[in-house]
C-alpha positions in Angstrom: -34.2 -30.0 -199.2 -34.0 -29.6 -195.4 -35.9 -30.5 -192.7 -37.6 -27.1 -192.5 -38.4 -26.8 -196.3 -39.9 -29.9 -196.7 -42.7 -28.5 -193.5 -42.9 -25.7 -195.2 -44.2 -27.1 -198.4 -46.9 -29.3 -196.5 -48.5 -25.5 -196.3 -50.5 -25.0 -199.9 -53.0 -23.0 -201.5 -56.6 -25.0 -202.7 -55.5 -24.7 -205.8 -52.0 -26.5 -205.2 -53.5 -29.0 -202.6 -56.5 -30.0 -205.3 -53.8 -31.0 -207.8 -51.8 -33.1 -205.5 -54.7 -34.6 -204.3 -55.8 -35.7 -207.5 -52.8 -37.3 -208.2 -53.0 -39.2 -204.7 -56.6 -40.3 -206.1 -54.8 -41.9 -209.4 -51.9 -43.6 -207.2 -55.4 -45.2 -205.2 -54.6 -43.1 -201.8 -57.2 -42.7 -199.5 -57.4 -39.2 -198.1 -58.2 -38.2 -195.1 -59.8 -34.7 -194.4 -60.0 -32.3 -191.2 -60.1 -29.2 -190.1 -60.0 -27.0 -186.9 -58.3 -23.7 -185.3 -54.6 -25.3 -183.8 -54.4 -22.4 -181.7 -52.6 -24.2 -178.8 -51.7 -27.0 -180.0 -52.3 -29.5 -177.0 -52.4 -33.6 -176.4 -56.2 -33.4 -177.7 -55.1 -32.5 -181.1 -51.8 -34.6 -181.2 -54.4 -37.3 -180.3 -57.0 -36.2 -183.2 -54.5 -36.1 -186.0 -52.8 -39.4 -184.9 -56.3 -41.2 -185.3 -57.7 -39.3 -188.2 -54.6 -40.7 -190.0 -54.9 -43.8 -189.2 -58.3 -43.5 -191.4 -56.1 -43.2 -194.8 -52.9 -43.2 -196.5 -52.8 -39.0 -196.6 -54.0 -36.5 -194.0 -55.1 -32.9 -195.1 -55.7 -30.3 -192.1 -57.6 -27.3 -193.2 -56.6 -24.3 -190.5 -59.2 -21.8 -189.7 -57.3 -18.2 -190.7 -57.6 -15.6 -188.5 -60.4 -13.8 -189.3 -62.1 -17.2 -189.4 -61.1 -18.0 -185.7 -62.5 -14.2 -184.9 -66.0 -14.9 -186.5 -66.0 -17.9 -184.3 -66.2 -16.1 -181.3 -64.1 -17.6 -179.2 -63.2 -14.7 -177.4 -61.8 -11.3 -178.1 -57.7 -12.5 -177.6 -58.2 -15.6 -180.0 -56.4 -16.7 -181.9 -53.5 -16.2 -179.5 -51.1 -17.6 -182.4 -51.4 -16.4 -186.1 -52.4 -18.6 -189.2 -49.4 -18.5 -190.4 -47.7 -20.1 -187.3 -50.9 -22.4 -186.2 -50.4 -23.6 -190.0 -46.1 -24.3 -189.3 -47.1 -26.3 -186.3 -49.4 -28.5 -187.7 -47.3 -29.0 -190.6 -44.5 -29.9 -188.5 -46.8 -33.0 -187.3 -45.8 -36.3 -188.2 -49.5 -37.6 -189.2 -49.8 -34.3 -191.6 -49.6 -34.5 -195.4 -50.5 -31.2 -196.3 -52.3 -28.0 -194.9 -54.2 -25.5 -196.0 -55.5 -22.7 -194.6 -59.4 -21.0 -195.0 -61.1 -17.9 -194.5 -64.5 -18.9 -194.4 -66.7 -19.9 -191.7 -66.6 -23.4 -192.6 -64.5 -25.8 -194.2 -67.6 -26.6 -196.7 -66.2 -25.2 -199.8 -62.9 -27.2 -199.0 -64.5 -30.6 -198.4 -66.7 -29.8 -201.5 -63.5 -29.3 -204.2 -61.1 -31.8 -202.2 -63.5 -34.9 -202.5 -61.7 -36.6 -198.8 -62.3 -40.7 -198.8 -63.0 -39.6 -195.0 -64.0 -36.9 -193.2 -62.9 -36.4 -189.4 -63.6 -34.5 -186.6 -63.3 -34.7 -183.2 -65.9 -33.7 -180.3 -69.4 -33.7 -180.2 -70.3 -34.1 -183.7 -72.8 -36.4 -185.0 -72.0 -37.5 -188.6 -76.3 -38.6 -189.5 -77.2 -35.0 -188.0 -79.0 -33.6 -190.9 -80.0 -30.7 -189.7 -77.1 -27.9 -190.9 -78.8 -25.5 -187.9 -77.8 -27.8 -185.0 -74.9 -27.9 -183.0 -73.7 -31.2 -183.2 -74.2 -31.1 -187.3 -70.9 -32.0 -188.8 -70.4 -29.4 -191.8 -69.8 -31.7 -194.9 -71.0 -34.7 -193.9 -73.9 -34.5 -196.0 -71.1 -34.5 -199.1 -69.7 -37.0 -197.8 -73.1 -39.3 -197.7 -73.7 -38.1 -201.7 -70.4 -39.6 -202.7 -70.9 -42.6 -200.8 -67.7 -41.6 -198.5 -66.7 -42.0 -194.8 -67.3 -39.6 -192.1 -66.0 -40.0 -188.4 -65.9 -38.6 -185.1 -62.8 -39.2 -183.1 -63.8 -38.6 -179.3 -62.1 -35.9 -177.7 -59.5 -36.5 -175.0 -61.2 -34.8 -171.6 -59.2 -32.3 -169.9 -57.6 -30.9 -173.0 -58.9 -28.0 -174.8 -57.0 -24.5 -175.9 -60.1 -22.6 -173.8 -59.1 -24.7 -170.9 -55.4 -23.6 -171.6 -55.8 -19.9 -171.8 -58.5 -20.1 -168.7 -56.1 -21.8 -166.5 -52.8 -19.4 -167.6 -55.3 -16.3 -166.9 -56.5 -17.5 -163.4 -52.3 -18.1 -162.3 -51.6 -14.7 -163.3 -54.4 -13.3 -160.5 
């Protein structure tokens, strides 16, 4: 298989990804979970993904879809670079075991039917926030306190963020 094959196959369906992930639970894996847009991918999330795996023997990165990313708001030219490419990218990464890619607002549904030994994410999340209406509430984390699991927040590395990017490229071009 080359190089580009074997990137390729990181990038599975739920159903596919559930599967292998079961059979990393019989072989005693731990699995780590995470999730965000990749739409420039930048030091911060090189950063991210080298800790979160550090947390297990697998890493899973769920990539918000396109329509996702536009529900988001994070402004009308996002995502600058489709699913289907953010997905490649992150595939591509070292750290990365497998990707999957999600349509809903949240990863919920994901971290519900993959069961992660950890849960990561990075920024301003606070893993005991109970309250699903606040910002810093870290979706899934109350899933992960039911089944007695891990959740972490990796801090973010200042300076770096894909809103920075695109603010910084607009304000060369004036």
């Amino acid at each position: 298989m080359s190089r580009l094959e074997s990137i390729e196959r990181k990038i599975m369906t739920l159903e596919a990804l559930s599967s292998l992930r079961e059979g990393w639970r019989i072989k005693g894996l731990k699995t780590v979970f995470t999730n965000g847009v990749f739409d420039i991918v930048h030091r911060g999330h090189v950063t991210l993904l080298a800790r979160a795996a550090d947390f297990g023997d697998r890493l899973i990165v769920a990539v918000n879809a396109d329509a996702s990313v536009r529900a988001l708001g994070k402004g009308g030219n996002r995502p600058v670079n489709a699913q289907a490419d953010r997905a490649a990218v992150i595939a591509a990464m070292g750290p990365v075991d497998a990707v999957v890619i999600f349509d809903a607002h949240t990863p919920y549904e994901l971290i519900k039917a993959l069961e992660p030994d950890v849960l990561v994410k990075g920024g301003d999340y606070d893993p005991e926030q109970r309250d699903t209406r606040a910002k810093n509430y870290l979706v899934g984390s109350d899933l992960q306190r039911q089944r007695g699991k891990e959740t972490v927040v990796i801090s973010i590395v200042e300076g770096y963020s894909t809103t920075s990017i695109i603010e910084k490229s607009t304000r060369g071009k004036n």
